[in-house]
Backbone as a printed PyTorch tensor [residue, N CA C, xyz], in Angstrom:
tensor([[[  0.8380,  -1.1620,   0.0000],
         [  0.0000,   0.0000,   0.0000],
         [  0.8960,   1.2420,   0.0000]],

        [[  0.7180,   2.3700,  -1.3520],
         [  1.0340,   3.2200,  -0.8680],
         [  0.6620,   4.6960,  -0.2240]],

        [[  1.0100,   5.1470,   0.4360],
         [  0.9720,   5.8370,   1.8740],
         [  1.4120,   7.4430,   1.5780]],

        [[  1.4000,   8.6130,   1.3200],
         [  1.9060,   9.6110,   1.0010],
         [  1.3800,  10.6500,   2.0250]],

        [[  1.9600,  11.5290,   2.6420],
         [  1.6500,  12.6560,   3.6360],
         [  1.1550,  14.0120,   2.4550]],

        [[ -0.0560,  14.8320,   3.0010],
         [ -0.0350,  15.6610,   1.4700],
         [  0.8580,  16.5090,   0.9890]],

        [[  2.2610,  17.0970,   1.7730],
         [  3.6090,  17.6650,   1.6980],
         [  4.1210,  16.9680,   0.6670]],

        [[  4.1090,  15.2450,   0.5740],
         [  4.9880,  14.7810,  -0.2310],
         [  4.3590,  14.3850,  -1.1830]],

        [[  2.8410,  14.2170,  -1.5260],
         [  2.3400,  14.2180,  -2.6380],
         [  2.2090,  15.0980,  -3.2330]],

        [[  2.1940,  16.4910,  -3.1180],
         [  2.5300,  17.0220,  -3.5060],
         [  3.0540,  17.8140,  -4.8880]],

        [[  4.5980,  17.4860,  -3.4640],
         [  5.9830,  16.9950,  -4.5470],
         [  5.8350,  16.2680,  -5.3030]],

        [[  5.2120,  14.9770,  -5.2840],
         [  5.2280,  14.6940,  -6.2840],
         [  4.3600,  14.0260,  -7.1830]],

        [[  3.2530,  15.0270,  -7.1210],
         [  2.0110,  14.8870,  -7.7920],
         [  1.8330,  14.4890,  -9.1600]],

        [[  2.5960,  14.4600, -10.1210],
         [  2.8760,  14.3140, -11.4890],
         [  3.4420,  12.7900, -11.4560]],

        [[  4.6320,  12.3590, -11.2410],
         [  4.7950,  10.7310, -10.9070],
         [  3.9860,  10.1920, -10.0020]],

        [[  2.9990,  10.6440,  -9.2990],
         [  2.0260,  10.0460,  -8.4360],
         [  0.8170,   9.1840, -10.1840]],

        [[  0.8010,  10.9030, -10.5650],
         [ -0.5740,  10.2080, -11.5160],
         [  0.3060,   9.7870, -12.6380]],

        [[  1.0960,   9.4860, -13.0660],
         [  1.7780,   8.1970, -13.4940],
         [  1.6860,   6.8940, -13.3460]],

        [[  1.8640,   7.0450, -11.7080],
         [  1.9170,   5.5790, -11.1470],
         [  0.7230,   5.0110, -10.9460]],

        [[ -0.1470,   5.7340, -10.5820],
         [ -1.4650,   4.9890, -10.3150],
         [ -2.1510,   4.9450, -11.8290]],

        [[ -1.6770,   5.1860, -12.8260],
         [ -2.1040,   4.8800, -14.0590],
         [ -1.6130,   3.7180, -14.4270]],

        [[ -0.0490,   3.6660, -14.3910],
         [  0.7560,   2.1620, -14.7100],
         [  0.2270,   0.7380, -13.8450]],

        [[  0.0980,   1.2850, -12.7300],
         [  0.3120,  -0.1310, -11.6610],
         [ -0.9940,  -0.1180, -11.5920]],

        [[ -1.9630,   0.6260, -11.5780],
         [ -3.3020,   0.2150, -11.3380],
         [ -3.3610,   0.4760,  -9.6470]],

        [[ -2.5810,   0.8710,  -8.9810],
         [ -2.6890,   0.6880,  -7.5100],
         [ -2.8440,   1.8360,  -7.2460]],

        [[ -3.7940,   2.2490,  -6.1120],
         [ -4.2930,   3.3760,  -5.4170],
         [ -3.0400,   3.9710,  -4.7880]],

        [[ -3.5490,   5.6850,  -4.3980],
         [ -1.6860,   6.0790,  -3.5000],
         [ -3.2070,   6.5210,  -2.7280]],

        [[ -2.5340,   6.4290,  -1.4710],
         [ -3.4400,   6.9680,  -0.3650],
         [ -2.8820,   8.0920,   0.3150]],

        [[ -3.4750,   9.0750,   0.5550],
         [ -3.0470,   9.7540,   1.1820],
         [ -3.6030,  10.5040,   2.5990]],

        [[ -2.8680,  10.5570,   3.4160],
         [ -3.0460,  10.4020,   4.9730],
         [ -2.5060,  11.7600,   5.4140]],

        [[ -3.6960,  12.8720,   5.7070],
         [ -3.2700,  13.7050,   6.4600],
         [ -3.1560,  13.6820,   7.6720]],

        [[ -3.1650,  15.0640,   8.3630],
         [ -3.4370,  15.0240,   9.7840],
         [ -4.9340,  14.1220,  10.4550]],

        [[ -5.6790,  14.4150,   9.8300],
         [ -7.1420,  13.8640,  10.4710],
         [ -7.7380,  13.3730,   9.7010]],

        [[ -8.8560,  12.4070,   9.7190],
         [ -9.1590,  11.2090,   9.2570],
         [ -9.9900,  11.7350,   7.9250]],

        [[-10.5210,  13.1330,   8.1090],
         [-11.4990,  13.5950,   7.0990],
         [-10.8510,  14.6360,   6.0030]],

        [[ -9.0940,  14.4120,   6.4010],
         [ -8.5660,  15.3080,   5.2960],
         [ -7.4530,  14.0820,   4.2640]],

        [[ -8.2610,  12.6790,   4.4640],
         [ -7.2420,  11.5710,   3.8460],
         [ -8.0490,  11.3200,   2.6340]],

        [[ -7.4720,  10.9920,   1.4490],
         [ -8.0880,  11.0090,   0.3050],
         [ -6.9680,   9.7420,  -0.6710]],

        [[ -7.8360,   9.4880,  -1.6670],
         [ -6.9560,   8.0170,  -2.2570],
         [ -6.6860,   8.8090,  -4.1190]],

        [[ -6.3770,   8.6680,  -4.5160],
         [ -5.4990,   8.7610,  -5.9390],
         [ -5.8020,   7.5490,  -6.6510]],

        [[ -6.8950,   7.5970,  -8.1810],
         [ -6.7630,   6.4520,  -8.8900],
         [ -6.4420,   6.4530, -10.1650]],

        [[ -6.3250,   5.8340, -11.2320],
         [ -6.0940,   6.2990, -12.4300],
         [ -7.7820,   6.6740, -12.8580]],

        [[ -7.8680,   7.2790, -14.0650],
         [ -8.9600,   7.5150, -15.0080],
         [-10.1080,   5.9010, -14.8730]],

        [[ -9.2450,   5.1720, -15.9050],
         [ -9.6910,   3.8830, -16.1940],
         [-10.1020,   3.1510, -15.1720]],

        [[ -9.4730,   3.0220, -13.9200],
         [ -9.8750,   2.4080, -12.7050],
         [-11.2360,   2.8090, -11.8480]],

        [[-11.2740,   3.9350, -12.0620],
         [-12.4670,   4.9370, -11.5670],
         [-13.3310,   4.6570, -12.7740]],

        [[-13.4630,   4.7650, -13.6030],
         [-14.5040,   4.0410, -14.9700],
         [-15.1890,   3.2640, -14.6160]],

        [[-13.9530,   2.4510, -14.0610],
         [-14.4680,   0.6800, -14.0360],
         [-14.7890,   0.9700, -12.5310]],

        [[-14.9600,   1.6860, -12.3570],
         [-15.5640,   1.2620, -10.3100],
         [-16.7350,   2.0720, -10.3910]],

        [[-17.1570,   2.8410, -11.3480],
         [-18.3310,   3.4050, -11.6490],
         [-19.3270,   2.5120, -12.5140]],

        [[-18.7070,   1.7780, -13.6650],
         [-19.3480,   0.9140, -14.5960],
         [-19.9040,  -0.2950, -13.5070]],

        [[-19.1850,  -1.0940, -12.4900],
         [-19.3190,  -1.8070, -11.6210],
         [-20.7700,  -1.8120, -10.5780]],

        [[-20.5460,  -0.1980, -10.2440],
         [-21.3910,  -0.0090,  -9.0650],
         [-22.9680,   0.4150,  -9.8170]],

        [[-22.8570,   0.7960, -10.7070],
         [-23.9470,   0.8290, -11.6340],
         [-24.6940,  -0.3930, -11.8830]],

        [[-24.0050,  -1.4820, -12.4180],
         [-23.9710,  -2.1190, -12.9260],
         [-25.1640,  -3.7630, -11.7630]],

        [[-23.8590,  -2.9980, -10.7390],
         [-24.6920,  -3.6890,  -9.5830],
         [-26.5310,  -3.0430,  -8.8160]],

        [[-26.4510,  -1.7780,  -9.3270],
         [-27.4640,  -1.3650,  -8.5340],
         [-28.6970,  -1.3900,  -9.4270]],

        [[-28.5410,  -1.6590, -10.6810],
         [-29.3500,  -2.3080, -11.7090],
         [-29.9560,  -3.5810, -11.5890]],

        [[-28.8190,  -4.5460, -10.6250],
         [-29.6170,  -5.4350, -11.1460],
         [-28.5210,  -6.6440, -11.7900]],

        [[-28.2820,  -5.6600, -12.6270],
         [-27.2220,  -6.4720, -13.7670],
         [-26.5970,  -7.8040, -13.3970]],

        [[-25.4430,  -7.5110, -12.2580],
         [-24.6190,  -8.3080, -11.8920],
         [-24.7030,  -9.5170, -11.2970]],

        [[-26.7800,  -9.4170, -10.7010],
         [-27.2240, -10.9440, -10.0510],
         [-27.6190, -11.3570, -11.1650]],

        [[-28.3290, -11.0330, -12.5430],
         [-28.1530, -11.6910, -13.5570],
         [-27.1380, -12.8150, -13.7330]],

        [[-26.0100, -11.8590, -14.0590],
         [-24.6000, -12.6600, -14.3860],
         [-24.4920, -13.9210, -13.6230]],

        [[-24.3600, -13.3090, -12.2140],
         [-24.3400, -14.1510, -11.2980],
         [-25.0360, -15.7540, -11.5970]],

        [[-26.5360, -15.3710, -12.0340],
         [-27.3670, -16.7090, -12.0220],
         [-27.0840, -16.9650, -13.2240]],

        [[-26.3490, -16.8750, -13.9460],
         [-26.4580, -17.3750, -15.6490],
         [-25.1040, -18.0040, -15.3750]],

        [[-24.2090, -17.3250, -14.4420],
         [-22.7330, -18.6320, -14.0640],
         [-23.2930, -19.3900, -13.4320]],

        [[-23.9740, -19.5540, -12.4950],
         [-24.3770, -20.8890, -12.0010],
         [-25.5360, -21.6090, -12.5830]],

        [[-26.0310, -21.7110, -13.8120],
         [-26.8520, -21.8920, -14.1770],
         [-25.7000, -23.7850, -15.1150]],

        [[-26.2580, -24.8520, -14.8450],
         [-25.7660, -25.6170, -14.7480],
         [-25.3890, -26.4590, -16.6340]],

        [[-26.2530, -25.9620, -17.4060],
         [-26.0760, -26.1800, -18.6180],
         [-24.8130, -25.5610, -19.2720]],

        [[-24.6340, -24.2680, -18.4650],
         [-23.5060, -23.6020, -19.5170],
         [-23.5880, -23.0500, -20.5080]],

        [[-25.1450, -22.8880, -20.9450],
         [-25.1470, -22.3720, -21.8910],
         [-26.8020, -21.4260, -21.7620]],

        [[-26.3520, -20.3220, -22.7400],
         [-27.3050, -19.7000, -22.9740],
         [-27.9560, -19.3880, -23.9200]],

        [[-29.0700, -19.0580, -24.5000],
         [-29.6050, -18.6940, -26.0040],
         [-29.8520, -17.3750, -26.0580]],

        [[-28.4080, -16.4850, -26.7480],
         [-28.6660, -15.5230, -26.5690],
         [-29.8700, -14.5260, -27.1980]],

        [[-30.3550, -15.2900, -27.8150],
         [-31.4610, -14.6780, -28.7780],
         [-32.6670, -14.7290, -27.8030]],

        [[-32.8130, -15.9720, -26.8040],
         [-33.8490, -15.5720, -25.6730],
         [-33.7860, -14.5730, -24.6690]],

        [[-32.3750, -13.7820, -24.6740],
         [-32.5900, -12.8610, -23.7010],
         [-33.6320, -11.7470, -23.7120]],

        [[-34.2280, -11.4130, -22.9210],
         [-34.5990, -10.4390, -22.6420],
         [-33.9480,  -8.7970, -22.5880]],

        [[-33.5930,  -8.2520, -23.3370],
         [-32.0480,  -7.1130, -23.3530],
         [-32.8140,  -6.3080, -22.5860]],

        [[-33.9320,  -5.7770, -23.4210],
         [-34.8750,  -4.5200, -22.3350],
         [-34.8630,  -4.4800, -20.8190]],

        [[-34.6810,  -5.9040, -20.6280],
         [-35.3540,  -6.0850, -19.0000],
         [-33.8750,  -7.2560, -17.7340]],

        [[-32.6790,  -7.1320, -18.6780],
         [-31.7920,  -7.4240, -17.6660],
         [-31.2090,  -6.1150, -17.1480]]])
């Protein structure tokens, strides 16, 4: 995990959003008090944690869910329902 004080993010705010673009890994950053700490992600990562949470509050994702456990393995995609997953 990385850990940055906001003095040293700062500094080095530009290879920060580099890194959390390359590695995919969050920089966290930890001020004095609990409500001035904030996390750093790339673009794409934040996309996908928006596409996700959407995705879930639709509905969507218990779909998925029951169509992986659905024991045939198979689906007809022409029976889906698109309107209504």
């Amino acid at each position: 995990m990385n850990i940055k004080t906001p003095t040293n993010a700062r500094k080095e705010f530009y290879e920060l959003l580099k890194q959390v673009n390359d590695s995919h890994e969050p920089v966290f950053i930890s001020g004095s008090k609990s409500e001035n700490n904030a996390v750093i992600i790339g673009q794409k990562d934040w996309n996908s944690i928006q596409e996700t949470l959407f995705l879930e509050s639709t509905g969507t994702m218990d779909k998925v869910r029951e169509r992986e456990k659905d024991s045939s393995g198979y689906s007809d995609i022409d029976a889906l329902d698109w309107d209504n997953i």
